[in-house]
LUMKOL-991546 format. One record per residue (C-alpha): residue number from 1; z, x, y. Coordinates in nm, 4 decimals. Each point is the difference from the previous one (the first is absolute). Layout:
N
NODE    nr         c3         c1         c2
NODE   NUM          Z          X          Y
...
***
This chain:
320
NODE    nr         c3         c1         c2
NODE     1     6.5209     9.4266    11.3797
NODE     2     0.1443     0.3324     0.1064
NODE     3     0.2664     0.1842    -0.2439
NODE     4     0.3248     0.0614     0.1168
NODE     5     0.1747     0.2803    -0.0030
NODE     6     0.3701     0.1421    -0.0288
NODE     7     0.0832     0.3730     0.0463
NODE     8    -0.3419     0.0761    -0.1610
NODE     9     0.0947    -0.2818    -0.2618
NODE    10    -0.1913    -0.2916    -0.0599
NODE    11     0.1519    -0.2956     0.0525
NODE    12    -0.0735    -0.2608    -0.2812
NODE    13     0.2432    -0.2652     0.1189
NODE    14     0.1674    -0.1226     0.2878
NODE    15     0.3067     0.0694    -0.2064
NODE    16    -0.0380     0.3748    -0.0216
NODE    17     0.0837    -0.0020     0.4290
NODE    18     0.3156    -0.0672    -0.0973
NODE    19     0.0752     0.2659    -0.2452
NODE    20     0.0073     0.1236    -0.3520
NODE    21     0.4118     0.0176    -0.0240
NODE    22     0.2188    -0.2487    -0.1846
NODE    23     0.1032    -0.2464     0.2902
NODE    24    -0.3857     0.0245     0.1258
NODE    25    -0.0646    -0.1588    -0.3441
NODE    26     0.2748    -0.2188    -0.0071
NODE    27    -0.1601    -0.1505     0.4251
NODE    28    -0.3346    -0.0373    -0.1804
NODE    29     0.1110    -0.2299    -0.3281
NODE    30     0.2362    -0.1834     0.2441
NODE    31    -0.2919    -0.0675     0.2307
NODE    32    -0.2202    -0.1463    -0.2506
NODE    33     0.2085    -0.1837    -0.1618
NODE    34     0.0876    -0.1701     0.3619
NODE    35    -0.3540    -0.0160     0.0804
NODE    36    -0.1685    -0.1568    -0.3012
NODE    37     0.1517    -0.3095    -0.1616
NODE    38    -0.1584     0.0041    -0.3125
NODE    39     0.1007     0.3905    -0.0375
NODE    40     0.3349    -0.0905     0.0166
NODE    41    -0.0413    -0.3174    -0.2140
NODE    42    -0.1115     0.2093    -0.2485
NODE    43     0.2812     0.2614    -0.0170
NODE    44     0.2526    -0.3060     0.0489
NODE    45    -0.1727    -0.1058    -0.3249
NODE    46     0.0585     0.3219    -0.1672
NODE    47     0.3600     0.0377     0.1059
NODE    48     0.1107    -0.3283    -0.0933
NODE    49    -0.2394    -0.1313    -0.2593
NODE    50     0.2229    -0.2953    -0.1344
NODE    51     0.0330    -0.1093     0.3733
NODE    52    -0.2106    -0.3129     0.0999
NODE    53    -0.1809     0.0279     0.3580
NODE    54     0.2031     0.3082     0.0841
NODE    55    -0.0460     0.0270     0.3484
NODE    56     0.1944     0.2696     0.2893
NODE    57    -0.0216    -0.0385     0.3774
NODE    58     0.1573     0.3316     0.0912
NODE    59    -0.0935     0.3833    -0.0725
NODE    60     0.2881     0.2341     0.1446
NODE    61    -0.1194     0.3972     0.0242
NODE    62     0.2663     0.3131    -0.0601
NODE    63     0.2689    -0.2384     0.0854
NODE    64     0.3740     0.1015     0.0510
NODE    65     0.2635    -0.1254    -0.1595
NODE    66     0.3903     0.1530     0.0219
NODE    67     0.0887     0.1507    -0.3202
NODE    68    -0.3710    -0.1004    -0.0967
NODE    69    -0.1934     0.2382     0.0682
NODE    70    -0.3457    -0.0728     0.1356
NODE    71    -0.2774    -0.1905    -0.1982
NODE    72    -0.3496     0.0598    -0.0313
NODE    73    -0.0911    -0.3482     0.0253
NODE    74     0.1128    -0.3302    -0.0640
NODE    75    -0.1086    -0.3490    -0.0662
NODE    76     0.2009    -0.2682     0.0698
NODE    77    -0.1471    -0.3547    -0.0335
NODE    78     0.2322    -0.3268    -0.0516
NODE    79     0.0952     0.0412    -0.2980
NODE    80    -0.0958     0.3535    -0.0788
NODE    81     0.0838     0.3468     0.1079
NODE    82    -0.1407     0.3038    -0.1505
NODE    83     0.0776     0.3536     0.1480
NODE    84    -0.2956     0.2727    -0.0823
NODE    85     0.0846     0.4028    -0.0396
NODE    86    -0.3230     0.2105    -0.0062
NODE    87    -0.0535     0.3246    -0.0857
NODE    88    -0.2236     0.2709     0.0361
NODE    89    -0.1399     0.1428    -0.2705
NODE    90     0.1576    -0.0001    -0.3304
NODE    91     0.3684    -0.0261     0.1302
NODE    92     0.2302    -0.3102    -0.0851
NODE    93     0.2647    -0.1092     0.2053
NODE    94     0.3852     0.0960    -0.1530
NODE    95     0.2090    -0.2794    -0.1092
NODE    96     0.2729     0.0249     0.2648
NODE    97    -0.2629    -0.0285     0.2195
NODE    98    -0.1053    -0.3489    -0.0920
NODE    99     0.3362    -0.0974    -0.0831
NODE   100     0.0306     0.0733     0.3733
NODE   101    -0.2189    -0.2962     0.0481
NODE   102     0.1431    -0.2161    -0.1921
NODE   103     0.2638    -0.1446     0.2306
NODE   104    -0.2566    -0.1382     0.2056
NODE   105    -0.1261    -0.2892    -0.2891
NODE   106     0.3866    -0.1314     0.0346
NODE   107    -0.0309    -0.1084     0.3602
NODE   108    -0.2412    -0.2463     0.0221
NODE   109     0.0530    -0.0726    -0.3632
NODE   110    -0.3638    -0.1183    -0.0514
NODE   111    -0.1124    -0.0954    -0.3512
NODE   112    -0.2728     0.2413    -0.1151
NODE   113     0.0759     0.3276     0.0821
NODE   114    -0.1408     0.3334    -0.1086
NODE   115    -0.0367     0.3948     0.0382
NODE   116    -0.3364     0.1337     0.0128
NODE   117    -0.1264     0.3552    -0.0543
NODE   118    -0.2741     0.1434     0.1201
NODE   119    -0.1630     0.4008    -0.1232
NODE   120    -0.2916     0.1700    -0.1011
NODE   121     0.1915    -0.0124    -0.3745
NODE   122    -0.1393    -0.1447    -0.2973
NODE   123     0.1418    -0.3030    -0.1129
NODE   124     0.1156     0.1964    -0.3243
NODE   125     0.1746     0.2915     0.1826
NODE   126     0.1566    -0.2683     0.2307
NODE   127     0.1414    -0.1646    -0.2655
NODE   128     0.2093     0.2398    -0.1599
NODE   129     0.1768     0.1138     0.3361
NODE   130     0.0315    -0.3659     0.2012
NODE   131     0.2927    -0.2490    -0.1333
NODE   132    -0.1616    -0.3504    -0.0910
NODE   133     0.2685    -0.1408     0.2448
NODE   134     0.2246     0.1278     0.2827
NODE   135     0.3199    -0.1510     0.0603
NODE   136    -0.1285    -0.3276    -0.1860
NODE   137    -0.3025    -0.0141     0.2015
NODE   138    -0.3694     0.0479    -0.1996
NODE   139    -0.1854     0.3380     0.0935
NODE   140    -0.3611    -0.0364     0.0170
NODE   141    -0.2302     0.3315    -0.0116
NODE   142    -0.3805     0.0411     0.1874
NODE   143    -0.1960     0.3142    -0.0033
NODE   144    -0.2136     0.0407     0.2425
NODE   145    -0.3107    -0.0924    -0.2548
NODE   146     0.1605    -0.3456    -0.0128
NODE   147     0.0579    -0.0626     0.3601
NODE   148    -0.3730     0.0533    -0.0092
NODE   149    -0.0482    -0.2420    -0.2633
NODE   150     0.2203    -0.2820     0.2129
NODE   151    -0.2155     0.0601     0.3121
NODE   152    -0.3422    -0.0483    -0.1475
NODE   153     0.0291    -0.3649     0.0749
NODE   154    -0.2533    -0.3076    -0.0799
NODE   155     0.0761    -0.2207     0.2666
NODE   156     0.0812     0.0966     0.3981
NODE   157    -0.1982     0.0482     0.3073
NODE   158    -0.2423     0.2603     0.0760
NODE   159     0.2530     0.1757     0.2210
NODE   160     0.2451     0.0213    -0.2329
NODE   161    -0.2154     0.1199    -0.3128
NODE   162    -0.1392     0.3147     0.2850
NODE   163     0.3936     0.0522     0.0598
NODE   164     0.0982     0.0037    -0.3440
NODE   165    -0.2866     0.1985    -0.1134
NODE   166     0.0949     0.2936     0.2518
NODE   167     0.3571    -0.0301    -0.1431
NODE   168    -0.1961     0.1481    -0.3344
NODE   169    -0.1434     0.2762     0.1552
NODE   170     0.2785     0.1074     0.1596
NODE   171     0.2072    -0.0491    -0.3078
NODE   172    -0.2684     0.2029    -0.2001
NODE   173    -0.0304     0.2537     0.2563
NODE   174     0.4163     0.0557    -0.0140
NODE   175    -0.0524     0.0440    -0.3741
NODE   176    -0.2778     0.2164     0.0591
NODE   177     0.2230     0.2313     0.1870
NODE   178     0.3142    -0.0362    -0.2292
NODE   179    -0.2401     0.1636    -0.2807
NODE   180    -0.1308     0.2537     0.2224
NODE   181     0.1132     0.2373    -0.2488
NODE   182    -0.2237    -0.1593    -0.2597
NODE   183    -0.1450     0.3811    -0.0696
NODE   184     0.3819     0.1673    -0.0714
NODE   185     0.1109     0.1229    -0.2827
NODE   186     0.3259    -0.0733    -0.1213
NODE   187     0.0656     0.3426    -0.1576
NODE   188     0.3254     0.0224    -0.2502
NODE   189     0.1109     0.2345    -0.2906
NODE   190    -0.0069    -0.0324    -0.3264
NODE   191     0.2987     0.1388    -0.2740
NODE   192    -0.0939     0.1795    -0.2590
NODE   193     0.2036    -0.1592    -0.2585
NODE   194    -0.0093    -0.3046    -0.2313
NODE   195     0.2243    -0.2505     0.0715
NODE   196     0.2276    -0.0973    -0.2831
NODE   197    -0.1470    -0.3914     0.0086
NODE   198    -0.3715     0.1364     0.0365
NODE   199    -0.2349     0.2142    -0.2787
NODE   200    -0.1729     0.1051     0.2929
NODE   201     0.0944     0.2223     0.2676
NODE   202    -0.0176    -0.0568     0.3638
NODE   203    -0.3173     0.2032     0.0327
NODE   204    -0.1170    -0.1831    -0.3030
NODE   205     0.0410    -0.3336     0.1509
NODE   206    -0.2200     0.0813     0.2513
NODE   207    -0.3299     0.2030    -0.1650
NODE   208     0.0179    -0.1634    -0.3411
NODE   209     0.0785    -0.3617     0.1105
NODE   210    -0.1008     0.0006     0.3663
NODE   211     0.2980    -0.1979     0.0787
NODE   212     0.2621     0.0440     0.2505
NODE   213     0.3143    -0.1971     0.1174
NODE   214     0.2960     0.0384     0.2212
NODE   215     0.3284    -0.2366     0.0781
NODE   216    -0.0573    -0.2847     0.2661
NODE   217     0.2845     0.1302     0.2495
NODE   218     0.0395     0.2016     0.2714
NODE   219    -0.1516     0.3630     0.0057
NODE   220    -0.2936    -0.1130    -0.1650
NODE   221    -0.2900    -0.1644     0.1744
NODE   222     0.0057    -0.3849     0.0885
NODE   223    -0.3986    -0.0261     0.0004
NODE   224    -0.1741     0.1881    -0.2962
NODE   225    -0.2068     0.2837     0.1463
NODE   226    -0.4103     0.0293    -0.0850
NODE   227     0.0883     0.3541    -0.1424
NODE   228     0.2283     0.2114    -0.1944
NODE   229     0.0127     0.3420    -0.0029
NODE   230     0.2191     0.2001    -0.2914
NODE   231     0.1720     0.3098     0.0424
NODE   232     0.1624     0.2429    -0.2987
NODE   233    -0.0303     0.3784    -0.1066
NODE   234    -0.0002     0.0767     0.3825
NODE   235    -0.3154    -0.1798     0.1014
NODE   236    -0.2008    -0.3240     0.0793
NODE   237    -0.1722    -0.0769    -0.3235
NODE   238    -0.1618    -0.3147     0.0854
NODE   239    -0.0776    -0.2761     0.2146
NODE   240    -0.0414    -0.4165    -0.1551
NODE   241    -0.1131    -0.2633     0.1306
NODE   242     0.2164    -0.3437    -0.0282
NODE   243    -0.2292    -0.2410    -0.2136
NODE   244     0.2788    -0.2734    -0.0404
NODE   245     0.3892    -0.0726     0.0500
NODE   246     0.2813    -0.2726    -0.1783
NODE   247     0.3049    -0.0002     0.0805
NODE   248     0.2052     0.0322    -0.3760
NODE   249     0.3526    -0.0104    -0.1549
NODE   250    -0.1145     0.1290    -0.3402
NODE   251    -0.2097     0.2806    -0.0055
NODE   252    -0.0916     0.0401    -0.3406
NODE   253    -0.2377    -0.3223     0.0614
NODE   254    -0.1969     0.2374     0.2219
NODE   255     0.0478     0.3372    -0.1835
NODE   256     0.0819    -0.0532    -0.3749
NODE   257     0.1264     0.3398    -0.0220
NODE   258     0.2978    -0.1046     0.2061
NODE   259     0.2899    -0.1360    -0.1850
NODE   260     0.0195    -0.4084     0.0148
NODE   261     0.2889    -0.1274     0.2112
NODE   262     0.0730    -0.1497     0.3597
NODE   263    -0.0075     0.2030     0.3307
NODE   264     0.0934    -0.0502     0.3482
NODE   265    -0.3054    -0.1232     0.1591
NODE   266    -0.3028     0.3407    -0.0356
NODE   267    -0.3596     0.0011     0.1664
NODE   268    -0.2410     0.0447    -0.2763
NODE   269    -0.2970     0.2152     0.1004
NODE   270    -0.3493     0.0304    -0.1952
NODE   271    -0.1760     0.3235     0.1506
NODE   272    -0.3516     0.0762     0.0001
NODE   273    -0.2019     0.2945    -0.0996
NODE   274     0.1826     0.3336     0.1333
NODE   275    -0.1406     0.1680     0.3228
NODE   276     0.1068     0.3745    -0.1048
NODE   277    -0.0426     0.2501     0.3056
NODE   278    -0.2300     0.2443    -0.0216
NODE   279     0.2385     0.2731     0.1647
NODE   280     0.3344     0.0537    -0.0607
NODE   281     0.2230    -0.1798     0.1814
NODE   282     0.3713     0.1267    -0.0209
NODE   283     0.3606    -0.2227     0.1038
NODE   284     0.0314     0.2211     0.2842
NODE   285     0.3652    -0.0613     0.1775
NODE   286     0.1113    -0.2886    -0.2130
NODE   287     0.2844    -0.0096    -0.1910
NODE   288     0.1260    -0.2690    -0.2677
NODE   289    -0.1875    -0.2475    -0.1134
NODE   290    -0.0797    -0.1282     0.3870
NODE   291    -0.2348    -0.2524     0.0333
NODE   292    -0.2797     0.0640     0.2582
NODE   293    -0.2604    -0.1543     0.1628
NODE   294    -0.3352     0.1990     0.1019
NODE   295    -0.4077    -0.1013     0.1052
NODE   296    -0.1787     0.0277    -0.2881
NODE   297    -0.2694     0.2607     0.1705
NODE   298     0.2803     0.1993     0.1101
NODE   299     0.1062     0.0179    -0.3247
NODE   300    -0.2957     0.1518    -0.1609
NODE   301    -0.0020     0.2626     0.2587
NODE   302     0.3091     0.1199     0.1195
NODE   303     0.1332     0.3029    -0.2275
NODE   304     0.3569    -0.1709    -0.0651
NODE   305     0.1099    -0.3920     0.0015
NODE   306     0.2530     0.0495     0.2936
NODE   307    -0.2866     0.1274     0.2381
NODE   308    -0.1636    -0.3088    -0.1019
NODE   309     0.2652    -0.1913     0.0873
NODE   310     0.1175     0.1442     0.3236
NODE   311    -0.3619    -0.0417     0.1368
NODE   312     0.0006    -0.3669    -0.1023
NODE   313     0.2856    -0.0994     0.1849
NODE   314    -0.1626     0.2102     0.3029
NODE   315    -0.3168    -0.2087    -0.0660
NODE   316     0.1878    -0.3283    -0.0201
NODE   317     0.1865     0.0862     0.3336
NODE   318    -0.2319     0.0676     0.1661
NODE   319    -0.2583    -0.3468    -0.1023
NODE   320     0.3582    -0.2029     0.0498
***
């Protein structure tokens, strides 16, 4: 069998034709799910797992509704409806947006109804920033990883199993591309100072404890990055790897020499052994504490952090 290829690109699934952007993804879950029974069985199942023989005879795509907005997908079966919002990457829909939505369980009025998410998010970091209901209606979160999980299924015909297993690839491949940073360095700056709740310092927390952790909100990143790089006394002093993650609301159960008490939501990092460059590496034009993101290899040997970072966003532009 030949290999088939796109723009240079190989083509790993009939899916990829259509396209890597969020509506190309939403045309390839809708397609499966119309295609293979037992797929859809099996994420009926999921949605609605107190609902006996669950069944839907109708998938609508992007459809259009005034004052409604327009919906990824929905499934509408006798008496079911379920309306789907996916997302690329680790971004969750807003809640006026799937309040928007809403209005359309009240027409036909049918008895099990439901919102569904769908991102690259871990169930964890979903949790903290999706509602358990909208509007009275359950919300139910997938990640990618479980829509994967739903499609492996035991039962269907040979045609459907070769469908749903190019769904996968396609679905992996998307990932794959979402973490095509997976080499960047999410370089910040450290403070000097000891915080009056901590007996260690910023700088502290990070080379004595090999921990680091930052608010879940915006301005900080969705996805934890492979690397870190810290910055303080003018320079890039080193590079960690990410060995694990939690998300936490009490950080003294992670760093002792934190004071005990409750916290909005943090990202808990452990860091691995420090990669210190063997050249100095100065800030460069960066003022603040700015967060930045730069290629590891660029890091190590560009003379100042904001080179680094002005030929990774070249580099990125130019592989986009």
């Amino acid at each position: 069998m030949a290999d088939l290829y796109l723009h240079g690109r190989k083509l790993e699934s009939i899916f990829e034709l259509l396209g890597t952007k969020e509506n190309d993804i939403t045309y390839s879950i809708g397609w499966a799910l119309s295609q293979s029974p037992d797929f859809l069985d099996a994420a009926l199942r999921h949605v609605f797992p107190k609902v006996q023989n669950a069944q839907a005879d109708t998938i609508l795509l992007q459809e259009h509704k005034k004052d409604g907005g327009f919906t990824d997908i929905e499934i509408i079966g006798p008496t079911l409806h379920t309306i789907i919002e996916a997302k690329r990457g680790w971004w969750l829909p807003n809640l006026s947006q799937l309040k928007l939505y809403c209005a359309r369980f009240e027409i036909a009025d049918r008895q099990n109804r439901c919102l569904v998410v769908m991102s690259e998010c871990s169930r964890e970091y979903a949790g903290l920033h999706l509602p358990k209901d909208v509007e009275g209606y359950p919300l139910t979160y997938f990640s990618w990883k479980d829509v994967d999980s739903i499609s492996r299924i035991q039962n269907g015909t040979h045609a459907e199993k070769r469908l749903l297993s190019e769904l996968r690839a396609y679905l992996r491949r998307i990932v794959k591309m979402q973490n095509q940073e997976s080499n960047v360095v999410y370089v910040v700056s450290l403070g000097y100072d000891r915080p009056e709740w901590s007996k260690l310092s910023w700088i502290e927390i990070v080379t004595k404890k090999r921990r680091y952790f930052h608010p879940v909100e915006r301005g900080w990143p969705k996805e934890p990055p492979n690397y870190f790089g810290f910055r303080y006394y003018g320079k890039l002093q080193s590079i960690n790897h990410l060995d694990s993650w939690k998300i936490v609301e009490d950080l003294h159960k992670e760093i002792p020499e934190i004071d005990p008490g409750l916290w909005n939501p943090h990202f808990a990092y452990a860091l691995g052994e420090p990669i210190i460059p063997l050249r100095t590496v100065k800030t460069g034009k960066i003022y603040g504490p700015g967060h930045k993101r730069a290629m590891i290899d660029l890091l190590l040997t560009c003379n100042t952090v904001s080179e680094a970072c002005d030929l990774t966003q070249r580099r990125l532009s130019e592989a986009a």
